[in-house]
N, C-alpha and C positions, 0 to 999 in steps of 0.2 A: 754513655760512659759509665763504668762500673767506680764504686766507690769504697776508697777503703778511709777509714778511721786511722787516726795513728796519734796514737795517745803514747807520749812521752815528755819526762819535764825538762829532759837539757836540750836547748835548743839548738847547736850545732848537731846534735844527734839526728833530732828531729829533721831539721830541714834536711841533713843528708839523705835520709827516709824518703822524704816527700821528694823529693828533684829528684831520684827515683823511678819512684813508684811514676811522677807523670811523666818522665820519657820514656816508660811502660806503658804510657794511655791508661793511667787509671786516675779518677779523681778522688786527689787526697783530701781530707778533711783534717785537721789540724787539733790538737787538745793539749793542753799543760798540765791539768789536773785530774783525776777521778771525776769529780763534781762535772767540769765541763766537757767531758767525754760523755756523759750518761745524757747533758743536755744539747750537745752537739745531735748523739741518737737521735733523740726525740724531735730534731730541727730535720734530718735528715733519716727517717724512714727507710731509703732506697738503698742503704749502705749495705754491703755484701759482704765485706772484712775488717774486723777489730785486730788490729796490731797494740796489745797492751802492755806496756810493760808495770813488771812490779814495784819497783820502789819508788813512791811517789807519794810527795806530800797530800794530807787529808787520807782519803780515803788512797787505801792500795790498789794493785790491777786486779789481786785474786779478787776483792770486793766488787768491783765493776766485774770483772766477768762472771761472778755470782746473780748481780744485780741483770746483767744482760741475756743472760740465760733466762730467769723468771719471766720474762716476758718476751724474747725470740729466740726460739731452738733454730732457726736458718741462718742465720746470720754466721760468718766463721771465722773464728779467732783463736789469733795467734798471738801468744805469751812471746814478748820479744825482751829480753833478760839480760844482768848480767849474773844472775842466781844462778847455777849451774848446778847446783848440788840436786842428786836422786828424789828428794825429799819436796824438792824445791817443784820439780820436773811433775813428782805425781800429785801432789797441791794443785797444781795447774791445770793438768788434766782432769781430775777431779771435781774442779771446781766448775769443769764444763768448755774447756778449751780444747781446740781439735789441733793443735802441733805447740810447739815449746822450743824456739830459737834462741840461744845463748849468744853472746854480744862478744869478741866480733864477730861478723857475720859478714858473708860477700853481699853483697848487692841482687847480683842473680839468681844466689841463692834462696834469699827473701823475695825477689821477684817469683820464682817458680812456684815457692809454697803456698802465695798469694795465689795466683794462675791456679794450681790444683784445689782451693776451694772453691 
């Protein structure tokens, strides 16, 4: 079963993410902070997709997806947002993320982009 990350701090959010993603058949891995998303990684090696979003207390998402790059270019992540702005979009990509989803967002939508990584 493929694994994806889903790093978000509001938990209605999150869990709607994950019930998701596993009636997708993927296994979701769960994170509320920066800190415990980098150490979720490190517990879970086999994971295939970073779902990060930005605003979040401690460290931000662009810093994890900085931090997740220096150490795995395969891994693929997607910035899942409510920043929408241009600026916000090429920060992200920039920083090493291969797609940039704005909040709301369908369900299947986020399933497909997951699926094309």
């Amino acid at each position: 079963m493929r694994k994806v990350l889903v790093l978000e701090d509001e938990s209605s959010i999150r869990s709607f993410i994950v019930i998701n993603l596993r009636r997708a058949g993927y296994d979701a891995i769960e994170a509320e902070s920066g800190e415990e998303a980098l150490e979720k990684l490190r517990e879970n090696p086999d994971t295939t997709v970073a779902l990060l979003d930005i605003m979040l207390p401690g460290i931000d998402g662009f810093e994890v997806c900085r931090r997740i790059r220096a150490t795995n270019t395969r891994i693929g992540i997607i910035m899942l947002t409510a920043r929408s702005q241009e600026m916000d979009k090429v920060t992200g990509l920039m920083t090493g993320a291969d797609d940039y989803v704005t909040k709301p967002f369908s369900p299947a939508e986020l399933t497909a982009r997951v699926d094309a990584l």
